[in-house]
N, CA, C and O atoms as a GROMACS GRO file, in nm:
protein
  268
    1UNK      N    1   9.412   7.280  -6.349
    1UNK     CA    2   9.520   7.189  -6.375
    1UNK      C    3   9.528   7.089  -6.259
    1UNK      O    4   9.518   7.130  -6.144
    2UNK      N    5   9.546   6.954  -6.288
    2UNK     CA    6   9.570   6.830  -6.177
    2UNK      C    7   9.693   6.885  -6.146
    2UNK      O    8   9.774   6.962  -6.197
    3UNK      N    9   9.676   6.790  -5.995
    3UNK     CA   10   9.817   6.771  -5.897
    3UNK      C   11   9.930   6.695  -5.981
    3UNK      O   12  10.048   6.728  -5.985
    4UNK      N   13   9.855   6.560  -6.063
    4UNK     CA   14   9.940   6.497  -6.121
    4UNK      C   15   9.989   6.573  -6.250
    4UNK      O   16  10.065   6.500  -6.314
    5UNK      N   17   9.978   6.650  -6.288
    5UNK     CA   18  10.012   6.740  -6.391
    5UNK      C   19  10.119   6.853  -6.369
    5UNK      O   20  10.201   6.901  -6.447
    6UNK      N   21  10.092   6.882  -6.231
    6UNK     CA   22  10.213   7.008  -6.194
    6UNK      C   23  10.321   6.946  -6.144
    6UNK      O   24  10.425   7.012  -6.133
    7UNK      N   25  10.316   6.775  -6.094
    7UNK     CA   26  10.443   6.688  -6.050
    7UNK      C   27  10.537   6.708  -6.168
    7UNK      O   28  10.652   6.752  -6.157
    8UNK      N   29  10.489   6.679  -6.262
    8UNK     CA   30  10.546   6.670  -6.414
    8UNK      C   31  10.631   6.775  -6.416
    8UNK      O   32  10.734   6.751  -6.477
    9UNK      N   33  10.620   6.905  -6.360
    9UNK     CA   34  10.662   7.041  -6.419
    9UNK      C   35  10.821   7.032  -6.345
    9UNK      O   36  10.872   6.946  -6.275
   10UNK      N   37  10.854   7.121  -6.381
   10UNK     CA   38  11.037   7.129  -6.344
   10UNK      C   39  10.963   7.289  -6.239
   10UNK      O   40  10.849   7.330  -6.255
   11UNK      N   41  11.062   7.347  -6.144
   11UNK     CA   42  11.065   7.408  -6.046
   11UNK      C   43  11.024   7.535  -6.140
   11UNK      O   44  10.924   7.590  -6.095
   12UNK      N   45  11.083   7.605  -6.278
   12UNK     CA   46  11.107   7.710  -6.330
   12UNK      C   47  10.934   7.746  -6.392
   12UNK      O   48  10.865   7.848  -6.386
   13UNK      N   49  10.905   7.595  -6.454
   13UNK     CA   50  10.737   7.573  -6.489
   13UNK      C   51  10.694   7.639  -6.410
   13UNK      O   52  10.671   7.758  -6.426
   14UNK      N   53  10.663   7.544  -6.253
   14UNK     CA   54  10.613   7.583  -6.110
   14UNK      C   55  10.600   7.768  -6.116
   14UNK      O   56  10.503   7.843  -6.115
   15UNK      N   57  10.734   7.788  -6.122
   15UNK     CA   58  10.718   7.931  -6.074
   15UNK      C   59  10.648   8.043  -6.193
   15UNK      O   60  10.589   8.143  -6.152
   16UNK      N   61  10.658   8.021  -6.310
   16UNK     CA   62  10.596   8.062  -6.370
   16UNK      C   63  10.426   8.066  -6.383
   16UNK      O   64  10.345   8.158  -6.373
   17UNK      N   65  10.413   7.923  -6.409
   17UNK     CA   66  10.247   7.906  -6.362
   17UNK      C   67  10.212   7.987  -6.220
   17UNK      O   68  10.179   8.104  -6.241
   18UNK      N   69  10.212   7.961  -6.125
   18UNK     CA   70  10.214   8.047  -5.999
   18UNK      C   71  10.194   8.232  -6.076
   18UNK      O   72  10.091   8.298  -6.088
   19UNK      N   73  10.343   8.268  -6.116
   19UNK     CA   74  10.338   8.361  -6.193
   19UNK      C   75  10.180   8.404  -6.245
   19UNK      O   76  10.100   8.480  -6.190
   20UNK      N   77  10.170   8.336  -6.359
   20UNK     CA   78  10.015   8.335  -6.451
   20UNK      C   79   9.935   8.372  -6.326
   20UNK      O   80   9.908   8.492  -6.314
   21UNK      N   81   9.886   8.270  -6.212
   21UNK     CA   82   9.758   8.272  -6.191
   21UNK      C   83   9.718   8.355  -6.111
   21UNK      O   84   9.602   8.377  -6.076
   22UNK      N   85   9.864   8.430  -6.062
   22UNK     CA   86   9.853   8.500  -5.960
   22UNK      C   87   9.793   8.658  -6.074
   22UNK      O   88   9.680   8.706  -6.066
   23UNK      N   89   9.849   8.685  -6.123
   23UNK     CA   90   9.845   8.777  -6.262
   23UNK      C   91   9.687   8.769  -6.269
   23UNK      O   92   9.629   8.877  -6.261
   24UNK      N   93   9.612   8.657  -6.284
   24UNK     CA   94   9.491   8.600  -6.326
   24UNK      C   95   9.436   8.696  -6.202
   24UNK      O   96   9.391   8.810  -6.209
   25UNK      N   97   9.451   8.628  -6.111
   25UNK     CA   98   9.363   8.645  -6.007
   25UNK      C   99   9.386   8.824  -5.961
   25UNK      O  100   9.280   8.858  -5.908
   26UNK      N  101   9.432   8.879  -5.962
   26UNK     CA  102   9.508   9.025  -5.959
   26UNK      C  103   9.360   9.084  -6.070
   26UNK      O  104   9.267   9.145  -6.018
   27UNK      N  105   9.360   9.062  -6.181
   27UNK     CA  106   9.285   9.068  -6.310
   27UNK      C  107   9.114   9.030  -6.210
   27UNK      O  108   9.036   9.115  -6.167
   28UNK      N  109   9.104   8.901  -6.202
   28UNK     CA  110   8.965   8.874  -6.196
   28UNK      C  111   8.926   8.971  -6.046
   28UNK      O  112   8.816   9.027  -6.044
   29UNK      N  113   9.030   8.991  -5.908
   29UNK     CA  114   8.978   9.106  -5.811
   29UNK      C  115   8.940   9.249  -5.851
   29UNK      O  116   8.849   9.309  -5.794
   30UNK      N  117   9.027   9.312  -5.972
   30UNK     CA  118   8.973   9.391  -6.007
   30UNK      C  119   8.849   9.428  -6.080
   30UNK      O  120   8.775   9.524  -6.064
   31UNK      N  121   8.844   9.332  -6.162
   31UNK     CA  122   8.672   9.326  -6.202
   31UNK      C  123   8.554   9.322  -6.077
   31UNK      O  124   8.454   9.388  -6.050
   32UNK      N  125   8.609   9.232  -6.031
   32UNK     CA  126   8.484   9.217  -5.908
   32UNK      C  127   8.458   9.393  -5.792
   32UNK      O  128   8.362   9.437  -5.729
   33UNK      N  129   8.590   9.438  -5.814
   33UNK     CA  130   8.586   9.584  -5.743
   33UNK      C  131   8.495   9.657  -5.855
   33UNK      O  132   8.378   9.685  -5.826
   34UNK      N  133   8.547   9.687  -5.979
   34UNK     CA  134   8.482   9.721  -6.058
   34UNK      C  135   8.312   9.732  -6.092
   34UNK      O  136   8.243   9.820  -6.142
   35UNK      N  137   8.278   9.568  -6.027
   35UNK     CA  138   8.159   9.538  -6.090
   35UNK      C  139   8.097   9.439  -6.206
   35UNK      O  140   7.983   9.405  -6.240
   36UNK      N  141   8.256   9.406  -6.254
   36UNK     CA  142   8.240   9.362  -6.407
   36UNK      C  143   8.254   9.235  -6.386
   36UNK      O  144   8.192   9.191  -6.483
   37UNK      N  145   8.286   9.158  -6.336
   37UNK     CA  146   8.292   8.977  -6.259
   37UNK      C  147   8.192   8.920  -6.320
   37UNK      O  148   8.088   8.970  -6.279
   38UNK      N  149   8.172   8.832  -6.405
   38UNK     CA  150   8.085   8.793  -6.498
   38UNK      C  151   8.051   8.644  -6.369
   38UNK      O  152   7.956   8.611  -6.299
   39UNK      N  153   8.173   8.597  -6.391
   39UNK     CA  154   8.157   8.490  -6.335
   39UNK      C  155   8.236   8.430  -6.163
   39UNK      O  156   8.344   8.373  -6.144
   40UNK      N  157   8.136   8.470  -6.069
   40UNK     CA  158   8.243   8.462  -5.921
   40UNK      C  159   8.354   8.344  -5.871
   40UNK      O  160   8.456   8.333  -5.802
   41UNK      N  161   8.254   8.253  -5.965
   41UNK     CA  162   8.340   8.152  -5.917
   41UNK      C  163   8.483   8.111  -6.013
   41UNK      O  164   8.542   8.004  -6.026
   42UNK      N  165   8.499   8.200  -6.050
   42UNK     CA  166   8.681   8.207  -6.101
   42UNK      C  167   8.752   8.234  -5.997
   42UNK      O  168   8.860   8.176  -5.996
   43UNK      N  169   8.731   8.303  -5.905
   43UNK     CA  170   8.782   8.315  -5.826
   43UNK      C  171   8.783   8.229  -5.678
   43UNK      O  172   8.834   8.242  -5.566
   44UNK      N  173   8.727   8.168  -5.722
   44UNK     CA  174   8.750   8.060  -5.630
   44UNK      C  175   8.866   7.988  -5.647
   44UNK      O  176   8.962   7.970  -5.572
   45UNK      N  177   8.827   7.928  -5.817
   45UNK     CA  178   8.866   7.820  -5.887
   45UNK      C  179   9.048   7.840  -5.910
   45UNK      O  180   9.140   7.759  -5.912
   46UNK      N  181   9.041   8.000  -5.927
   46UNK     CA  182   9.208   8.050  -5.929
   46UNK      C  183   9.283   8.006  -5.776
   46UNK      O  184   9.394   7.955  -5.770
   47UNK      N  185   9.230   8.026  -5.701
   47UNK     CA  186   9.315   8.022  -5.571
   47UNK      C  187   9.340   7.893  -5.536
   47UNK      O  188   9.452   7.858  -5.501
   48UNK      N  189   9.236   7.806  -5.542
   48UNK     CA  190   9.241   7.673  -5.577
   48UNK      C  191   9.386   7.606  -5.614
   48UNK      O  192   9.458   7.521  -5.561
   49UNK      N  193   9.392   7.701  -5.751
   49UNK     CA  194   9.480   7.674  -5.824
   49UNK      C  195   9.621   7.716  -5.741
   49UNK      O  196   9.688   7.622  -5.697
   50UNK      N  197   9.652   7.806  -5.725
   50UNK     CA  198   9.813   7.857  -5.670
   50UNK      C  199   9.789   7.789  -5.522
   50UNK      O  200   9.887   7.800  -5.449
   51UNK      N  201   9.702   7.736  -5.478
   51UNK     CA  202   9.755   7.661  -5.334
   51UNK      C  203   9.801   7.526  -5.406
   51UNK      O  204   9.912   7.482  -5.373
   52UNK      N  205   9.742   7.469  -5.483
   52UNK     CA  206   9.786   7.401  -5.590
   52UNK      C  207   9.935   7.325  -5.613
   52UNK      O  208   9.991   7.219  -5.586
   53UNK      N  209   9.963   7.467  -5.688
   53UNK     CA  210  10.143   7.508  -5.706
   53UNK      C  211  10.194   7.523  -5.596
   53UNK      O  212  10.312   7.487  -5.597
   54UNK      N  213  10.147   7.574  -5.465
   54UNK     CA  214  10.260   7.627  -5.401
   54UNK      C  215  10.238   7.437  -5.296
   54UNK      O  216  10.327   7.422  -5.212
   55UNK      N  217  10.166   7.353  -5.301
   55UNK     CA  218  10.190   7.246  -5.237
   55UNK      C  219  10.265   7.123  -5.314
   55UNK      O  220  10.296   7.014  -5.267
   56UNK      N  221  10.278   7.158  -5.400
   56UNK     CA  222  10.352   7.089  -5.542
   56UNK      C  223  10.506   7.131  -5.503
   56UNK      O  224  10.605   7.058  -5.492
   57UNK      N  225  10.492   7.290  -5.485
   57UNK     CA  226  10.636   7.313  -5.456
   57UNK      C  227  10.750   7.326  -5.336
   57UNK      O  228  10.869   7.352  -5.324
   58UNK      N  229  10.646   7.295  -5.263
   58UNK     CA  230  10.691   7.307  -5.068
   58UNK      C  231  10.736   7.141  -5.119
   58UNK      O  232  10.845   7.087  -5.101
   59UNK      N  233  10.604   7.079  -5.194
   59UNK     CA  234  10.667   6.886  -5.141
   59UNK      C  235  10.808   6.880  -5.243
   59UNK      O  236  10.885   6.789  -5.211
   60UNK      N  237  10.846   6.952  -5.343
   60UNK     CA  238  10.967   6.945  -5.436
   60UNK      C  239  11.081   6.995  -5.330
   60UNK      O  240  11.194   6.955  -5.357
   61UNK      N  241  11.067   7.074  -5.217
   61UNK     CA  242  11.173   7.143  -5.164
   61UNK      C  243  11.198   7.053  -5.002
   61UNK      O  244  11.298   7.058  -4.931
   62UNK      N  245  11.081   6.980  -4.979
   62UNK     CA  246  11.092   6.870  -4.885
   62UNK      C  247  11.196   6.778  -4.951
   62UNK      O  248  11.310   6.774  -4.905
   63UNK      N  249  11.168   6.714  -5.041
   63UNK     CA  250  11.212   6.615  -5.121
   63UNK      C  251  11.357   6.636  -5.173
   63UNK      O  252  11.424   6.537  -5.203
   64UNK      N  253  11.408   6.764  -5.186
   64UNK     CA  254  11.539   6.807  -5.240
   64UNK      C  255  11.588   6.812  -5.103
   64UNK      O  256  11.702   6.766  -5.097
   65UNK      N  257  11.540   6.854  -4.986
   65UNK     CA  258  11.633   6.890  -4.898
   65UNK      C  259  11.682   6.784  -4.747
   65UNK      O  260  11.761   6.804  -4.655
   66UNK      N  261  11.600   6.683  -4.778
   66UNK     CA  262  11.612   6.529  -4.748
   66UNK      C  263  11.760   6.468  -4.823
   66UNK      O  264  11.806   6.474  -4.937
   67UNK      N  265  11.811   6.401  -4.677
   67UNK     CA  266  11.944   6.322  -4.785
   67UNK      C  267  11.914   6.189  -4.834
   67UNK      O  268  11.994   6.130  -4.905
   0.00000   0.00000   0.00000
């Protein structure tokens, strides 16, 4: 998902997605313990992702807490 795509989201979105990918990524470490990791670079591509969200949501809490 773009940066310009998670601006769009309301805070509750944010935390949910976060939610998902973290879930995701929880899912794709255990395969890789397992053995079963088809593909490594999901896991890249997930973390990617929730630094993502969580810089989307630090700049929403800059921005709210500015007068």
């Amino acid at each position: 998902m773009k940066t310009s795509e998670l601006r769009g989201k309301s805070i509750a979105e944010l935390q949910n997605e976060l939610f998902e990918r973290r879930k995701e990524q929880f899912n794709l470490r255990m395969q890789q313990a397992n053995g079963r990791l088809t593909r490594p670079d999901q896991l890249k591509k997930v973390r990617r992702e929730i630094a993502r969200i969580k810089t989307v949501q630090n700049e929403n809490a800059r921005l709210s807490d500015t007068p």
